[in-house]
C-alpha positions as CSV (number, residue, x, y, z in Angstrom):
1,X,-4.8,32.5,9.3
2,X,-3.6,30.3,11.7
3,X,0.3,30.1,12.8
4,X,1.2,26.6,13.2
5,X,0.2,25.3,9.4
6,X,3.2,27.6,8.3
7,X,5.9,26.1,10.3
8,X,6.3,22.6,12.1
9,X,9.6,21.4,12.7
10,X,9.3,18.3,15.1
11,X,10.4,15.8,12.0
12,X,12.5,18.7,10.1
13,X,14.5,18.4,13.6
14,X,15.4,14.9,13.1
15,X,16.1,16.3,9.4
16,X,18.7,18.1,10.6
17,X,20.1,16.1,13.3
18,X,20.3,12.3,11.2
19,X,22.3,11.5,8.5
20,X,20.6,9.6,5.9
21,X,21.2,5.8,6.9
22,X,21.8,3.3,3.5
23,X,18.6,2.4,2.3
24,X,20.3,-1.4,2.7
25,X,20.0,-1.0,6.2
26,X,16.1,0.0,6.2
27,X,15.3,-2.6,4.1
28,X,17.4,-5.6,5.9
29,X,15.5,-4.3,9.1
30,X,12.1,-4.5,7.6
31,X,12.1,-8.4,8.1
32,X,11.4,-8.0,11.4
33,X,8.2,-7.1,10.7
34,X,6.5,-10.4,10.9
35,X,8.1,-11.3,14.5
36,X,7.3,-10.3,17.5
37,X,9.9,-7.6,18.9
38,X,10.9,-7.0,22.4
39,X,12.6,-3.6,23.4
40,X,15.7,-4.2,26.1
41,X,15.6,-2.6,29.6
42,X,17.4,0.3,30.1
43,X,19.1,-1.8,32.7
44,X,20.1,-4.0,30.6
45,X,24.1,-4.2,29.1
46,X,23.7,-1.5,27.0
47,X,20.9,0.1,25.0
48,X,21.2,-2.8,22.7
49,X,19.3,-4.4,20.0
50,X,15.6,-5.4,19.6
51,X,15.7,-9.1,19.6
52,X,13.3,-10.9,17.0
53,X,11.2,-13.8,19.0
54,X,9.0,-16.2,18.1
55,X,5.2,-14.7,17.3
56,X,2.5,-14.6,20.1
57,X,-0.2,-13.3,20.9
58,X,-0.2,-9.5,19.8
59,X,-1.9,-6.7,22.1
60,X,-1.9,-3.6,20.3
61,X,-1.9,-0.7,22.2
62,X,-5.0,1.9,21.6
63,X,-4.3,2.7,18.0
64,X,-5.1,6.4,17.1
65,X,-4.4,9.4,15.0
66,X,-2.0,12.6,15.2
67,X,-3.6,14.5,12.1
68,X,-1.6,17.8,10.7
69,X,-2.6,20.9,12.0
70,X,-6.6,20.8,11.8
71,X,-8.3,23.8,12.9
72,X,-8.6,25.3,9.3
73,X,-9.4,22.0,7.2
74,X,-12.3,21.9,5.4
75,X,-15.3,20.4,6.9
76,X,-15.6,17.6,4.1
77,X,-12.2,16.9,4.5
78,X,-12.1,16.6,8.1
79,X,-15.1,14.4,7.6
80,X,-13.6,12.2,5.2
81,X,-10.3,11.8,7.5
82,X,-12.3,11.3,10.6
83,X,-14.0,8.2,8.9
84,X,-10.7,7.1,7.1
85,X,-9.3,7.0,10.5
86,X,-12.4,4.6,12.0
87,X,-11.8,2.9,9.2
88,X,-7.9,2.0,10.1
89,X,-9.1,1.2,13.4
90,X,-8.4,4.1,15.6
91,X,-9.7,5.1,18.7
92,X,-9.0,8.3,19.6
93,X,-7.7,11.7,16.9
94,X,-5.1,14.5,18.7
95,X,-5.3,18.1,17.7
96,X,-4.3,21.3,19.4
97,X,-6.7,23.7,21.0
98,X,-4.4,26.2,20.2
99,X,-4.3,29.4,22.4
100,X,-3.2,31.7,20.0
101,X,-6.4,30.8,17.8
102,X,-8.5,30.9,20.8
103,X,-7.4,34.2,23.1
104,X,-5.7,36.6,20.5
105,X,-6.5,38.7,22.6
106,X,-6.0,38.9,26.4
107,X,-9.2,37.9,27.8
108,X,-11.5,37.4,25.1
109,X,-12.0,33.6,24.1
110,X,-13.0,32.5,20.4
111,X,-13.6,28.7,20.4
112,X,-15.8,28.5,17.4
113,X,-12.4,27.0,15.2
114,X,-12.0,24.0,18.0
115,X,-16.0,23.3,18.6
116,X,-16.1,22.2,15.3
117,X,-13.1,20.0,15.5
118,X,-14.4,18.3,19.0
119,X,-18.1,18.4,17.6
120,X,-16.7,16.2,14.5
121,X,-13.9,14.2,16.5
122,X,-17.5,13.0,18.9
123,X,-19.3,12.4,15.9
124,X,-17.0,10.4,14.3
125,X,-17.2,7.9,17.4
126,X,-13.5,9.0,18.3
127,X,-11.8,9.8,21.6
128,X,-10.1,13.2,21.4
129,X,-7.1,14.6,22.9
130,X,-6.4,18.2,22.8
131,X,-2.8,19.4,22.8
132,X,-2.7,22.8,25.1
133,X,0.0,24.4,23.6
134,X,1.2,27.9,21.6
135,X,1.3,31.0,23.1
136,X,-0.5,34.1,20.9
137,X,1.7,37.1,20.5
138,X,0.7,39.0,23.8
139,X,1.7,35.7,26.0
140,X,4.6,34.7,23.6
141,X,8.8,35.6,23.9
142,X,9.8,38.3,22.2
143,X,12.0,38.3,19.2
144,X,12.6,34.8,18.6
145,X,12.2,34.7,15.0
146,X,9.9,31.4,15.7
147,X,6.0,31.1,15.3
148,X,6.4,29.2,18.8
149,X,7.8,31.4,21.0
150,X,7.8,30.1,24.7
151,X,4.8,31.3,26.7
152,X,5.8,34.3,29.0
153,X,2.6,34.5,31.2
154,X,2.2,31.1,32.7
155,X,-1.1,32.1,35.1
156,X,-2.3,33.2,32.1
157,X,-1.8,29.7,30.0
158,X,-3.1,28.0,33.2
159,X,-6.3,30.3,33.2
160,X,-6.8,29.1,29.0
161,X,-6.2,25.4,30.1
162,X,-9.0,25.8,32.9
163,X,-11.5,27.6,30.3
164,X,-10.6,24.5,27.8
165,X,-11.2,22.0,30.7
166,X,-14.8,23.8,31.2
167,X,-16.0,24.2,28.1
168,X,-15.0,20.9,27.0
169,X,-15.9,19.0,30.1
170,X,-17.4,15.3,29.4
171,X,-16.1,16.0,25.8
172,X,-12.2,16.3,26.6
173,X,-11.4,14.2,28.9
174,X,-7.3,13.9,28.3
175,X,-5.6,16.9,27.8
176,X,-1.5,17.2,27.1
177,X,0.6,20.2,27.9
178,X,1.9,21.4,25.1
179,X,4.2,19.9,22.2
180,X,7.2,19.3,22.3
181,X,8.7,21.5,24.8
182,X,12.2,20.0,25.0
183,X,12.5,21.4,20.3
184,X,13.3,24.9,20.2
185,X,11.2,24.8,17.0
186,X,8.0,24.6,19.8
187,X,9.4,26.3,22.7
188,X,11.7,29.1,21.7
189,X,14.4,29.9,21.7
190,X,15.5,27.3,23.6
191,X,14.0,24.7,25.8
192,X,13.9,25.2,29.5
193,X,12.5,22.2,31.4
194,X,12.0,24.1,34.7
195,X,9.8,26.6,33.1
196,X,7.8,24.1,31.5
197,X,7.5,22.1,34.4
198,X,6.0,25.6,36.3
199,X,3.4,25.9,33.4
200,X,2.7,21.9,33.7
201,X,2.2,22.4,37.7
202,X,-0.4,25.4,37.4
203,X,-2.4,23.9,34.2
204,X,-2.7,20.2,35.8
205,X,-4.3,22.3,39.0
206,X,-6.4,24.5,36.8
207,X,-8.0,21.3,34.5
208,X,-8.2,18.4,37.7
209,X,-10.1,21.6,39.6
210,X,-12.5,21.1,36.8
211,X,-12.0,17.7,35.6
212,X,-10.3,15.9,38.4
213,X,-11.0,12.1,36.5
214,X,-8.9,13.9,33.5
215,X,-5.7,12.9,32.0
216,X,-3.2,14.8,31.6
217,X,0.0,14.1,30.0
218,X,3.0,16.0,30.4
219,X,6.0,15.6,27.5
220,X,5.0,15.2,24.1
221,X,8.8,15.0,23.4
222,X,10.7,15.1,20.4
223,X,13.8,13.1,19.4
224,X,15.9,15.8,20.3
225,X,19.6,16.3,21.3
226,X,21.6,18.1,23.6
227,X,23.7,20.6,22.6
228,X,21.8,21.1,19.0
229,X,20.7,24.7,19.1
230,X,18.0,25.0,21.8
231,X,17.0,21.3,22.2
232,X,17.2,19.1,24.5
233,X,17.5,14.9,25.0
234,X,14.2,13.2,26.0
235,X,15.7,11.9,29.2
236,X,17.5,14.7,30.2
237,X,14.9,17.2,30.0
238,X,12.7,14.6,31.9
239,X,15.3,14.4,34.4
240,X,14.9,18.1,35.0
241,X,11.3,17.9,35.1
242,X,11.8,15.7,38.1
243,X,14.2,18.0,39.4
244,X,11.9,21.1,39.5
245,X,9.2,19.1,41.0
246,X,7.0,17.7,38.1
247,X,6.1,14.3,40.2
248,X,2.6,15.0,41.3
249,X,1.9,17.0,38.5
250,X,1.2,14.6,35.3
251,X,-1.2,11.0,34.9
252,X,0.9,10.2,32.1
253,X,4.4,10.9,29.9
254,X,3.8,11.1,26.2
255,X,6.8,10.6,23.9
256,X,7.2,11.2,20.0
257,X,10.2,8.8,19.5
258,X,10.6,9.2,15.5
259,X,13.6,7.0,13.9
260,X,13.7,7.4,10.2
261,X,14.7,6.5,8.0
262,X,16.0,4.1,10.3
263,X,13.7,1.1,11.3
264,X,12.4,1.9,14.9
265,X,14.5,-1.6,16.5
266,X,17.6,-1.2,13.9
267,X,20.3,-1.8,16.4
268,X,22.6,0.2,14.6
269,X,21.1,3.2,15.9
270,X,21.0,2.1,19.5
271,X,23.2,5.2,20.7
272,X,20.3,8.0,19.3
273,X,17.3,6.4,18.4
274,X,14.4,7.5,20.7
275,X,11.9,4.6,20.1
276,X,15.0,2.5,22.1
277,X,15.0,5.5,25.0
278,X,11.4,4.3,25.9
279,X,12.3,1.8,28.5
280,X,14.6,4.3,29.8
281,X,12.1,6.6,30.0
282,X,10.2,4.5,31.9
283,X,12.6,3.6,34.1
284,X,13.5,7.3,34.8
285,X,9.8,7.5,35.7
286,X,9.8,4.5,38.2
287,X,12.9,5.9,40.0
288,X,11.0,8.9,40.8
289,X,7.9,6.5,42.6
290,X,5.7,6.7,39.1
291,X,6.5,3.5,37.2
292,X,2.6,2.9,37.6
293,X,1.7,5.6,35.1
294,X,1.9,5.1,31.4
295,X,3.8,6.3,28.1
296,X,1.7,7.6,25.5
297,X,3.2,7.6,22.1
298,X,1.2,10.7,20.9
299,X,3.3,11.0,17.4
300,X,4.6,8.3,15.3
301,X,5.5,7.9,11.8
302,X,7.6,8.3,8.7
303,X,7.1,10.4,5.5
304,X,7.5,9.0,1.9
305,X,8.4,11.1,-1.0
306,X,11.5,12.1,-2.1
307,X,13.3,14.4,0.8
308,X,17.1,13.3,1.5
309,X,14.9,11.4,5.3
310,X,12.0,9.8,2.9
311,X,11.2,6.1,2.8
312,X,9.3,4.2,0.1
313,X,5.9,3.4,1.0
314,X,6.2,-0.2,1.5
315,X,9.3,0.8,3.9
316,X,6.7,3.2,5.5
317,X,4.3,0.2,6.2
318,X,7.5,-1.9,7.5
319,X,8.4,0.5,10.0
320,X,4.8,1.2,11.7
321,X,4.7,-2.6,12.0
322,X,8.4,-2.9,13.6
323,X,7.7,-0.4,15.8
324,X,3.9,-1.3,16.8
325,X,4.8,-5.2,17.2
326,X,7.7,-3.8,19.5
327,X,5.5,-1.6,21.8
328,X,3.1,-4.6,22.1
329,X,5.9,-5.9,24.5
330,X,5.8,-3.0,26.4
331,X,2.9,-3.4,29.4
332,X,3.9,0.5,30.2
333,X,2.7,2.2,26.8
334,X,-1.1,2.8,26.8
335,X,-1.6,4.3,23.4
336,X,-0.4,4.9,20.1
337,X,-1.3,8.1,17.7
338,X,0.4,7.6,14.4
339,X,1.5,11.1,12.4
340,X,-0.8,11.3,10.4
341,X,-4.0,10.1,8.8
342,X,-3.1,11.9,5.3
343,X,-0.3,13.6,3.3
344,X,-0.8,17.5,3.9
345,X,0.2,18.5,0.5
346,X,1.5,17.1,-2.8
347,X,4.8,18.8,-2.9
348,X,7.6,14.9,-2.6
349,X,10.2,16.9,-1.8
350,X,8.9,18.7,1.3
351,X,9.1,15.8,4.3
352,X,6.1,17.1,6.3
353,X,3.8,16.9,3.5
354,X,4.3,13.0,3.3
355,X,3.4,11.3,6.6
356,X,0.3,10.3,5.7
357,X,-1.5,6.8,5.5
358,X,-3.0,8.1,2.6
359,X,-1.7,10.6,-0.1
360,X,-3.3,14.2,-0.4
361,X,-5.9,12.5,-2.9
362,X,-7.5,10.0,-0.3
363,X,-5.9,7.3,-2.2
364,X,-4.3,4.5,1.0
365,X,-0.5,3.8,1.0
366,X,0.7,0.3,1.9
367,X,1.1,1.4,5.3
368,X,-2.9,1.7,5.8
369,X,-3.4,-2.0,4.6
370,X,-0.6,-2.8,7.2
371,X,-1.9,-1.0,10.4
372,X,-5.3,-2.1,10.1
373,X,-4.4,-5.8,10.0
374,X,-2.0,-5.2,12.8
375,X,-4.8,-3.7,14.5
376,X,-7.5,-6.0,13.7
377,X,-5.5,-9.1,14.6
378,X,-4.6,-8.0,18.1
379,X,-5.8,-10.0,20.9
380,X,-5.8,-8.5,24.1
């Protein structure tokens, strides 16, 4: 029934775009794992490694959850990853209010499928944030051949975001602007900063005329490339958010800076790896008279199974330490949502079925044991 469980392609994009990197490597870079780690400058001579230091006192960013697509899960199951998540230590749990489920049709709102995804977010004790993002098949580019075709009525996406912003006021209070707009897998067929930046402009007016103590992040970008297909860099398409007028227009960027199998601070992967872009990111962002407003890591993680891009499970809990101890030296990133709370399937071999903390069953991976003690030794 609903589009976006059939096809997601944020981590299949790194798939594509990585070669498999020796499992030596992984491993050697898991040590760092008990250090603190401390991401260069983009300023600095080149992007260059993370350098291990001495521990100190940890502050954790918010820790929270980037489930798999929600809005048909059971409610027992919802229920039972709502509480696995408290359990972890979360604080808040992302999902997409998802336009095509709610206006089918031009006009007509159906928001039954995401109340009962805030109502059990709330219930749980958890902060939501709800993704704005895919355009139904009235609103959506023609003949893509993708289940996310770019939106093609942007007053009309503005108009949804404002409904969303009503309906959900004092429930949804941050809101981000789609997903990964820069992946031609989310925003086809190809991705066109300046467009985006046009929809960002006219929903951040519609949800502060509502909501005007709101977030709202502008982003959620993938660890793409340019010149691969439709995609584009992190930074560049940034950049050319700036360049069609974005400042003004955003309280926060949010970032999906995926690495494996590489560890998240390898420096062997320097020249690609996205998790190292951050600072440059947020230098980008100061240039342009915003270095006061935050990164939000909205997706973060790395599946285990058997796909040519898997990690074991213990290398699974190694890199969400790595990269958590690293962004606890980062005063810029507010937030954290690892992807996700639980495997979405059983089949090893497909990637996206594997990201979870815990396997289909409910039953925890290493990498659960190793987030909540991150989480409940942080001082801040």
């Amino acid at each position: 029934e609903f589009r976006r469980v059939l096809f997601r392609s944020s981590h299949q994009a790194v798939d594509r775009r990585r070669p498999l990197r020796l499992q030596g490597a992984i491993l050697s870079a898991a040590l760092i794992l008990a250090a603190g780690v401390v991401l260069p400058k983009a300023s600095d001579a080149a992007v260059g490694p993370a350098v291990p230091q001495a521990p100190a006192p940890a502050c954790i960013p918010a820790i929270g959850i980037a489930p798999s697509y929600v809005l048909g899960e059971s409610a027992a199951d919802l229920d039972r990853d709502l509480a696995a998540a408290r359990e972890l230590g979360s604080s808040r749990y992302r999902f997409d209010v998802d336009w095509s489920v709610v206006e089918r049709s031009r006009g007509n709102y159906n928001w039954g499928p995401v109340d009962r995804v805030v109502n059990a977010v709330l219930a749980a004790g958890l902060t939501p944030l709800g993704v704005l993002a895919y355009a139904p098949d009235w609103a959506e580019t023609p003949g893509t051949g993708s289940f996310h075709g770019a939106p093609v009525d942007i007053a009309a996406f503005a108009a949804f975001a404002g409904a969303a912003a009503e309906r959900y006021n004092g429930r949804i209070t941050d809101w981000e602007i789609w997903n990964e707009p820069n992946n031609d897998a989310f925003w086809a067929p190809r991705a066109d900063p300046a467009t985006y930046t046009a929809l960002l402009q006219q929903s951040y007016r519609a949800i502060k005329a509502v909501q005007p103590g709101s977030t709202v992040l502008a982003g959620a970008l993938s660890p793409a490339e340019n010149g691969s297909g439709g995609d584009m860099e992190p930074l560049t398409f940034l950049a050319r958010m700036y360049d069609a007028g974005a400042g003004g227009s955003f309280d926060a960027v949010s970032v999906h800076p995926y690495s494996f199998p590489a560890m998240p601070t390898d420096p062997a992967t320097a020249g690609w790896n996205t998790f190292q872009k951050m600072p440059g990111l947020h230098d980008l962002m100061a240039a342009h008279g915003d270095g006061g407003k935050p990164l939000w890591i909205t997706e973060f993680g790395a599946p285990t199974g058997s796909s040519r891009v898997a990690v074991s499970p213990e290398v699974q809990a190694a890199y969400l330490t790595d990269g958590l101890s690293a962004v606890a030296g980062l005063g810029y990133v507010h937030t954290v949502l690892i992807y996700s709370i639980r495997d979405s399937g059983t089949d090893a071999a497909d990637s996206e079925q594997n990201f979870g903390l815990l396997d289909f069953n409910f039953t925890p991976k290493p990498a659960f044991g190793a987030v909540q003690q991150l989480v409940a030794a942080s001082r801040c």
